[in-house]
C-alpha positions as CSV (number, residue, x, y, z in Angstrom):
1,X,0.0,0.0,0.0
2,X,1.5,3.9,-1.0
3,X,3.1,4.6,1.9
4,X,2.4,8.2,1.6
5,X,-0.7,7.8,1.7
6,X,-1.3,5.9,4.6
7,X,0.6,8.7,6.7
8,X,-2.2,11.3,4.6
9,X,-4.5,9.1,6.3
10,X,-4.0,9.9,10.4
11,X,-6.3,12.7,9.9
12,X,-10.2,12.3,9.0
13,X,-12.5,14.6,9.2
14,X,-16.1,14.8,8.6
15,X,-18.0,18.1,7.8
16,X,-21.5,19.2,7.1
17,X,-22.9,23.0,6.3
18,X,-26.3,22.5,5.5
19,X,-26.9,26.1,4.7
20,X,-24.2,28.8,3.6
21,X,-25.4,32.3,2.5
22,X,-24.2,34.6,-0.2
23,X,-21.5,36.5,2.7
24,X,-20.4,32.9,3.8
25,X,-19.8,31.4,0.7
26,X,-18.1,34.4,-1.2
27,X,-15.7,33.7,2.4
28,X,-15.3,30.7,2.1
29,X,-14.1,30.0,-1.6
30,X,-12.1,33.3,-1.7
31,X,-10.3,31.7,1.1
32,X,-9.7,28.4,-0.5
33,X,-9.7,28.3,-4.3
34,X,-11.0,31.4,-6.0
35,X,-13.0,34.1,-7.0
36,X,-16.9,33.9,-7.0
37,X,-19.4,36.5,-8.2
38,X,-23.2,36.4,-8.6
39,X,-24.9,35.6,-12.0
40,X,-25.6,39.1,-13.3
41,X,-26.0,43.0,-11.5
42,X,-30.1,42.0,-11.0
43,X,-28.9,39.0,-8.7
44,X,-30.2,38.9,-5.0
45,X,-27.1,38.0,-3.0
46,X,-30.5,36.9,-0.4
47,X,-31.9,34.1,-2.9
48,X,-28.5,32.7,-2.7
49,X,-27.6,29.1,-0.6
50,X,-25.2,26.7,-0.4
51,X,-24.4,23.0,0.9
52,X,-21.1,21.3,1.9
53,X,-21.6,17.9,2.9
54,X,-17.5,15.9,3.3
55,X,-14.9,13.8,4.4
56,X,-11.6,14.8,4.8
57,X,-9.2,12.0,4.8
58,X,-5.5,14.1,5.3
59,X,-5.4,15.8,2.2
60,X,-7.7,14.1,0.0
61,X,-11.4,15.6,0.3
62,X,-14.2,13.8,-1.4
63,X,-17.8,16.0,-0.9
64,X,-21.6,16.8,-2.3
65,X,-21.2,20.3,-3.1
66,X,-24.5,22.4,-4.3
67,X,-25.5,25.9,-4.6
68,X,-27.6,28.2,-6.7
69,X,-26.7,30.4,-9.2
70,X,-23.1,31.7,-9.3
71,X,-19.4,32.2,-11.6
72,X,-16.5,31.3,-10.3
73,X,-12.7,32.0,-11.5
74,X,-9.3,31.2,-10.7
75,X,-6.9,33.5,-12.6
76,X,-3.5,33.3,-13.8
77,X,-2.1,35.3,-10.6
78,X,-4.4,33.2,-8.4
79,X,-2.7,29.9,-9.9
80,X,0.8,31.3,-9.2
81,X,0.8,32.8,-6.1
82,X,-1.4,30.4,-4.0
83,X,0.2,27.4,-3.9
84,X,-2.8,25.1,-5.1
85,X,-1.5,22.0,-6.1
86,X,-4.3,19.3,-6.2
87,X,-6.6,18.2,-8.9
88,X,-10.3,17.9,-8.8
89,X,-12.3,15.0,-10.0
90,X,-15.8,15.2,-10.2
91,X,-19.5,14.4,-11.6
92,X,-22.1,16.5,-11.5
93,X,-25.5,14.5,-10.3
94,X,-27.6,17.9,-11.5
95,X,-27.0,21.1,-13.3
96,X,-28.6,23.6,-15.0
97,X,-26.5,25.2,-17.5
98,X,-23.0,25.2,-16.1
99,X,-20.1,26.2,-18.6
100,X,-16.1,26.2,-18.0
101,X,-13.5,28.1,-19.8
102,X,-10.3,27.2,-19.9
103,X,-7.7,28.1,-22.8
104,X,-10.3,29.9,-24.2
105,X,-12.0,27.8,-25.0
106,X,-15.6,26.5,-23.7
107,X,-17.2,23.4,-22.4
108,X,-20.8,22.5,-20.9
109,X,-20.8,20.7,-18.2
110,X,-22.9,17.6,-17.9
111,X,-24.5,15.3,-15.9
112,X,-23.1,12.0,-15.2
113,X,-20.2,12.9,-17.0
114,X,-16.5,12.7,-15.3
115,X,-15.0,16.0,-14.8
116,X,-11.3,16.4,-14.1
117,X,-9.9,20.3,-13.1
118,X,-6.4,20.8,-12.5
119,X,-6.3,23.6,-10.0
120,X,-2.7,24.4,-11.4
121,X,-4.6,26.0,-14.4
122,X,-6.5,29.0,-14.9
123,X,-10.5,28.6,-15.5
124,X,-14.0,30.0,-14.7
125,X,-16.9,28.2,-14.4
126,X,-20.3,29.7,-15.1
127,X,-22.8,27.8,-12.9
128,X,-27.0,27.7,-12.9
129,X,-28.3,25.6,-10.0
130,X,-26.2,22.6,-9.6
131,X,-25.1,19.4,-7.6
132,X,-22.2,18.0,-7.8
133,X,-19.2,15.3,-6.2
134,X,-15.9,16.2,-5.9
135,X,-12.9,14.7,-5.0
136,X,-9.7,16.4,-4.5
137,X,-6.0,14.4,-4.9
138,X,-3.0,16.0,-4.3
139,X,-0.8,15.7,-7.7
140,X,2.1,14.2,-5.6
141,X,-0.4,11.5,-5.2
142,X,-0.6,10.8,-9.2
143,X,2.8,11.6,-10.3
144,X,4.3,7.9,-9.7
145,X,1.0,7.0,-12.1
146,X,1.2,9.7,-14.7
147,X,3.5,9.5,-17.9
148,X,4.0,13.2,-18.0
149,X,3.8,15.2,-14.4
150,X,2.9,18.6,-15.5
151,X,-0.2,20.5,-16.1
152,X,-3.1,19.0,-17.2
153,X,-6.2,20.7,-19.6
154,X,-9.9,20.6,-18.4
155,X,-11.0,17.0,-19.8
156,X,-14.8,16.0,-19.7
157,X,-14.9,12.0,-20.2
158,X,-18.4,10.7,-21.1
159,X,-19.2,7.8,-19.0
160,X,-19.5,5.6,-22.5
161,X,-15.7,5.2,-21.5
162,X,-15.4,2.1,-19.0
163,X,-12.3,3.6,-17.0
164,X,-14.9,7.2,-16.8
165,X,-17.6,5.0,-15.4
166,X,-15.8,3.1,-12.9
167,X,-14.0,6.3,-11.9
168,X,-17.9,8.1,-11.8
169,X,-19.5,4.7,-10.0
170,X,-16.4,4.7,-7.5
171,X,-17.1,8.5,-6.6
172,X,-20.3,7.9,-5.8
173,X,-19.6,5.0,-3.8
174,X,-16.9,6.8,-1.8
175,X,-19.2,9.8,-1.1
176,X,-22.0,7.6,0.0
177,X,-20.1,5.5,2.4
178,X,-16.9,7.6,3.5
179,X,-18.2,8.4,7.3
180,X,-18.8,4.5,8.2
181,X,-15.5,3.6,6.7
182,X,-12.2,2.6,8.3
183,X,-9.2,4.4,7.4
184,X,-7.6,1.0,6.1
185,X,-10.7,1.1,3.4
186,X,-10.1,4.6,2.8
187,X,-6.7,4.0,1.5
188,X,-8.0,1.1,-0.4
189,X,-10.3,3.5,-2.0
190,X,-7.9,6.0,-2.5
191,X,-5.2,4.3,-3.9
192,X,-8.2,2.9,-6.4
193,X,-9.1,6.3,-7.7
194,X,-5.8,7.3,-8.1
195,X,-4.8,4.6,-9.9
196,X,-7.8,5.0,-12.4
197,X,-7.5,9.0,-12.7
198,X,-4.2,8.9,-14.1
199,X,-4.8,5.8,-16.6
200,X,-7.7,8.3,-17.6
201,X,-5.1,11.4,-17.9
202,X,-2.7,9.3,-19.7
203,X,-4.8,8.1,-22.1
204,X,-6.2,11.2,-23.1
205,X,-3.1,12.9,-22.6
206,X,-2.8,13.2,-26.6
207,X,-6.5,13.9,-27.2
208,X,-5.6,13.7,-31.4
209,X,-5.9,9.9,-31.1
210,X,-9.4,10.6,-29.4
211,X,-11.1,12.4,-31.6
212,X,-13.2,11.0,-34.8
213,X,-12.3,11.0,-37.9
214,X,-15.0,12.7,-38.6
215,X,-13.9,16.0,-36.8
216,X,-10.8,16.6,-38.3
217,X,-10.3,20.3,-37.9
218,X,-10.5,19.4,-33.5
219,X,-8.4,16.6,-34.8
220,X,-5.6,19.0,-36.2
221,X,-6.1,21.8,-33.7
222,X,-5.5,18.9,-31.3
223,X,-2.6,17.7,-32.9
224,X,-1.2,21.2,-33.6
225,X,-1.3,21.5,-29.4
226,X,0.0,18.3,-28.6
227,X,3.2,18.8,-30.8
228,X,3.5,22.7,-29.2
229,X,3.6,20.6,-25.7
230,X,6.8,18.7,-26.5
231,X,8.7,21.6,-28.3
232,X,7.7,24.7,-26.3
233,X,10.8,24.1,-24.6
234,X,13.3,24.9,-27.7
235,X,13.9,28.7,-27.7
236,X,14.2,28.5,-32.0
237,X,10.6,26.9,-32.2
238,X,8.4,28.8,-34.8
239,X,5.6,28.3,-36.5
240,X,7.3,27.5,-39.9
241,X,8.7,24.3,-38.0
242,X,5.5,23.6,-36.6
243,X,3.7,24.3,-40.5
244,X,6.3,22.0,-41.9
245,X,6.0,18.9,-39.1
246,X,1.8,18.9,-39.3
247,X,2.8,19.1,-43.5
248,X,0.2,22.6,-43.4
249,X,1.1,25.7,-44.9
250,X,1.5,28.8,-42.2
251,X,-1.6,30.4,-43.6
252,X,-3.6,26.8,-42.8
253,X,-2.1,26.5,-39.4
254,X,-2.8,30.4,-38.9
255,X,-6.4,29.7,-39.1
256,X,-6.4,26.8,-37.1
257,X,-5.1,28.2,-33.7
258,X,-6.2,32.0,-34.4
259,X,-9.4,30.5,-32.3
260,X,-6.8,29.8,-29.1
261,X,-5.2,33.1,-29.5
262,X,-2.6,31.8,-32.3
263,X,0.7,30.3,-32.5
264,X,2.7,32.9,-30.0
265,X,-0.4,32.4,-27.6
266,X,-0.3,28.7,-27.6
267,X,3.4,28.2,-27.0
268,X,3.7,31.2,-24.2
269,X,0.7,29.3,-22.7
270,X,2.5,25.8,-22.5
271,X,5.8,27.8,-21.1
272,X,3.9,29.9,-18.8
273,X,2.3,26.2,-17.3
274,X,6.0,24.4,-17.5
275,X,7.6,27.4,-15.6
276,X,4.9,27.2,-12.5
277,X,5.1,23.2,-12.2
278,X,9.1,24.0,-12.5
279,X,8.7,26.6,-9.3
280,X,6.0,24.7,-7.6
281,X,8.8,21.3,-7.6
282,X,12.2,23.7,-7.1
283,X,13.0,26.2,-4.7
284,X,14.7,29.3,-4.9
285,X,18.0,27.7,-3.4
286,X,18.1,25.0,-6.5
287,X,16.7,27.0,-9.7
288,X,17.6,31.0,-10.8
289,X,15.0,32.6,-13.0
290,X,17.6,32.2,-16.0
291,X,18.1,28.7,-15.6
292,X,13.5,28.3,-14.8
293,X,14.1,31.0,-18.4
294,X,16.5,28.2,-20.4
295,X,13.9,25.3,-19.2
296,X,11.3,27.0,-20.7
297,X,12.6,28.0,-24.1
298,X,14.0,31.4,-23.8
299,X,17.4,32.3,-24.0
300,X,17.3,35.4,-21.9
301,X,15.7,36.0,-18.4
302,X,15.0,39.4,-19.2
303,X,12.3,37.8,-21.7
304,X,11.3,35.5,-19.7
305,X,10.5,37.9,-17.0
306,X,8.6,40.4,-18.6
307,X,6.1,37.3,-20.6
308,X,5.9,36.1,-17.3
309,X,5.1,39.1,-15.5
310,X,2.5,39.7,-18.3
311,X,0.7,36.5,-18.1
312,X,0.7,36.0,-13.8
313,X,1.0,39.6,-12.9
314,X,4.1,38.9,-10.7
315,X,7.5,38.4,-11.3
316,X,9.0,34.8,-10.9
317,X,11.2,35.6,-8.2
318,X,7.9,36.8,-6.3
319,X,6.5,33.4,-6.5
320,X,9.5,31.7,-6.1
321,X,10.2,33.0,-2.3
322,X,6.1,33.1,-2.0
323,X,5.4,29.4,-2.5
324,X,8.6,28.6,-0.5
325,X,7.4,30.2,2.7
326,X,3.7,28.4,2.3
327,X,5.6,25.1,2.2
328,X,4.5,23.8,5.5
329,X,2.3,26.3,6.4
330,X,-1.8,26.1,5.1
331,X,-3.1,29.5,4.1
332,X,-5.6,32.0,6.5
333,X,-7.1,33.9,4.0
334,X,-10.2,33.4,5.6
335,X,-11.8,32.4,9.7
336,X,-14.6,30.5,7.6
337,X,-15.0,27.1,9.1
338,X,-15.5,26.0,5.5
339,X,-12.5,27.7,3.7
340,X,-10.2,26.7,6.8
341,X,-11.3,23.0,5.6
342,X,-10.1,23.6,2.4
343,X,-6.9,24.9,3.5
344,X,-6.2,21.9,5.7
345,X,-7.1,19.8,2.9
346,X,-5.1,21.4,-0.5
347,X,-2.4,23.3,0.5
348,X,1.1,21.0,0.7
């Protein structure tokens, strides 16, 4: 049995809100993930509620989370200064016209479909009235599973996929019977979901394989990303190269990622990711911003600075000695009972 886990495990912790208001919840998630605003200017902060009903088993939080009508977003600065490492599995049992965004681009969000966030990325999330499960893992719990340990897109996996369903069924299961079970069957559990979440992450890894035949423009915007993710790194990378390997012409390849904000967007996007999973797994002591620069396919630090500054808001330094001095330590952002939880739960 992971060893790490079991030492995860000492701490379990059950939790119910069965009503949070507009004041409470706004608290609460600001504390421990993000931003949240109501639906529209018109919106009665008073018709707003909430319910938080979990288990808390170390790090690893599995809960039936509802509430009416709200957005949510986590921004680029948000993703680098916080320290949020963990990524969120989940179905939704019931919603009413929930949308994500994510890399500009957008998805609906479906019932009985499985749902996997990685809190290391950017995203907003426009919810109606919904229901859903969601269990958080720590990365450091994947990473001996995963092929590649870095960030991971928004993936929706329809349930028509048998790893999807099992991973779907076994949520459900471990919400419904998490309070009556020992810690010994929590691991088992764990170490179960685990296991399936990353076969599911590295088999969709290269979504191009995927896709139908009979979408072949995804197909090649696909395919166009997921050969940007293993050259981002080489500071001469240009679009001609990239034209000439997918056998396009630059005008072609123009038109297929002027939808993700083009060529420069897409590869500034993959090195932005790279250079916060490179801080997040270095410290300050071990890594200087021209060698996190190099790693990330820019010759100078200068550059790298200033894209970087541009994209989190911050300079890499400023995360650097941020997310060493939370090492250890959980966040207070917040005296909510709620976002204190979450705290305990996500942050190293």
């Amino acid at each position: 049995m992971n060893g790490y886990l079991m030492t995860l495990q000492k701490q379990v912790e059950h939790k119910v809100i069965p009503s949070m208001n507009w004041e409470n919840w706004q608290e609460s998630v600001q504390g421990g993930s993000g931003d949240v605003a109501l639906p529209s200017l018109g919106a009665l902060a008073e018709r707003f509620r909430a319910h938080v009903k979990g288990t808390r088993f170390g790090p690893v939080f599995i809960a039936t989370i509802s509430a009416t009508a709200h957005t949510f977003s986590r921004s680029r600065q948000r993703v680098a200064l916080d320290g949020l490492d963990v990524l969120f599995v989940q179905v939704y049992e019931h919603t009413s016209g929930c949308t994500t965004t994510s890399a500009q681009q957008s998805f609906k969000l479906k019932p009985d479909t499985l749902i996997i966030q990685d809190m290391a990325d950017s995203f907003s999330v426009e919810h109606g009235e919904y229901r859903q499960i969601t269990l958080a893992l720590p990365r450091q719990l994947l990473v001996p599973y995963l092929i590649e340990n870095r960030t991971y897109p928004f993936l929706s996996v329809d349930t028509s996929d048998p790893t999807a369903a099992a991973v779907v069924n076994m949520l459900r299961l471990f919400r419904d019977q998490a309070e009556q079970m020992s810690k010994q069957d929590a691991d088992l559990m764990i170490n179960c979901l685990v296991g399936l979440t990353a076969n599911v992450l590295n088999r969709f890894q290269n979504p191009a394989r995927e896709v139908s035949q009979k979408d072949l423009y995804t197909a090649r915007q696909l395919k166009a990303l997921d050969v940007i993710r293993q050259r981002f790194h080489e500071v001469d990378f240009s679009s001609t190269e990239l034209a000439q390997q997918l056998k396009m012409s630059r005008t072609s390849l123009y038109r297929l990622l002027e939808p993700m904000g083009g060529f420069n967007d897409c590869v500034r996007e993959q090195r932005m990711r790279h250079a916060i999973r490179l801080i997040r797994t270095s410290s300050q002591e071990t890594l200087s911003v021209q060698e996190l620069a190099e790693e990330c396919g820019y010759a100078h630090a200068t550059s790298f600075t200033r894209f970087f500054k541009e994209h989190f808001g911050t300079i890499p330094s400023e995360v650097m000695g941020g997310l060493s001095a939370l090492k250890g330590h959980h966040l207070q952002y917040s005296e909510s009972i709620f976002a204190q939880w979450l705290n305990a739960s996500f942050f190293f």
